[in-house]
N, C-alpha and C positions, 0 to 999 in steps of 0.2 A: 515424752515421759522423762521426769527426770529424779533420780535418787539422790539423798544427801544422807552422810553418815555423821553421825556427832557425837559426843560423849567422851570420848579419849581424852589420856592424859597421863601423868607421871603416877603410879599408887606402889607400893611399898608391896613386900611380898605377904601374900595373904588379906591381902586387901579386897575390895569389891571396885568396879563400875560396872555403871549403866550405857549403854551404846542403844542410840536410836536412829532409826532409818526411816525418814518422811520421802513418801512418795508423793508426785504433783505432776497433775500434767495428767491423770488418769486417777480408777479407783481401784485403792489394793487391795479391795474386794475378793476381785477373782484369782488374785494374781498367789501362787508359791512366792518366797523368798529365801534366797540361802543368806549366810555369808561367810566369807572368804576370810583368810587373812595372808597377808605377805611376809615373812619372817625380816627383821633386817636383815640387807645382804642379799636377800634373795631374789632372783627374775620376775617378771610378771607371771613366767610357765609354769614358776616352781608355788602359786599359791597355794593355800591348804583348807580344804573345809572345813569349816567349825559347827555346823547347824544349819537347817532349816525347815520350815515351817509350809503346811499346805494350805490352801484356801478354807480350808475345811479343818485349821489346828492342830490335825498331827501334825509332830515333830521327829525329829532323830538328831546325833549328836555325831560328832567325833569320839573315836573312845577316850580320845588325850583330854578332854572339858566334860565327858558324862559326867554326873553327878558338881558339875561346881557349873557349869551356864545352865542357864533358864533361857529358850527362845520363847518370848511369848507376840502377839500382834492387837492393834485397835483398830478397827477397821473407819470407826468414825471418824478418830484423828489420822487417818492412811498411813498409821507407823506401824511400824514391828521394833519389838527391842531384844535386846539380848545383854541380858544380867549374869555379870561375871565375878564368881566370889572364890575367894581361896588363889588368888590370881598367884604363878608361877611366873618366874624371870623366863621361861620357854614361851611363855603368853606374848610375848614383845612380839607389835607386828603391827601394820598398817592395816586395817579391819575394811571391807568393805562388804557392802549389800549389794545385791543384788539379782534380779528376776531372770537370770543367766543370757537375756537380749539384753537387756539396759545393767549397765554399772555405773555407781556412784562413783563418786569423789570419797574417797575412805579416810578416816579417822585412826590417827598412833595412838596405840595402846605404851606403852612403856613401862615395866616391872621391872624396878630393882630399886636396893636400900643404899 
């Protein structure tokens, strides 16, 4: 099974992206996904959740992204994404997905003007 994170990139503060997490190698059907982010500067231990999604579409958030991420999932295209608007320079952080056995290879987010 294997995750890929994509979407990242440099947005200005108050901006939006889209981060998507393709699963392959299996089907994301069944599967929850969180994802994580790593602040720069910070360990792999010190990562922080940001959201995640159940097989079944609920969701929950971090209090620090309620109301500004959207986690949504396609089960057809075996993605999940997570829509991020109103981005804060605190948003900066190496984004990964994840089914809490299998971790992607994560995507930089980067906020600032």
């Amino acid at each position: 099974v294997q995750l890929q994170a994509s979407g990242g990139g440099l947005v200005q503060p108050g901006g939006s992206l889209r981060l998507s997490c393709k699963m392959s190698g299996s089907s994301l059907a069944p599967n929850a996904i969180d994802w994580y982010r790593q602040p720069t500067g910070k360990r792999r231990e010190q990562r922080e959740f940001v959201a995640f999604i159940t097989s079944s579409g609920n969701s929950d958030y971090a209090d620090s992204v309620k109301g500004r991420f959207t986690i949504s999932r396609d089960n057809a295209e075996n993605t999940v994404y997570l829509q991020m608007n109103s981005l804060k320079p605190e948003d900066t952080g190496v984004y990964y997905c994840t089914t809490k056995t299998y971790w992607g290879k994560g995507t930089l987010v980067t906020v600032s003007s």
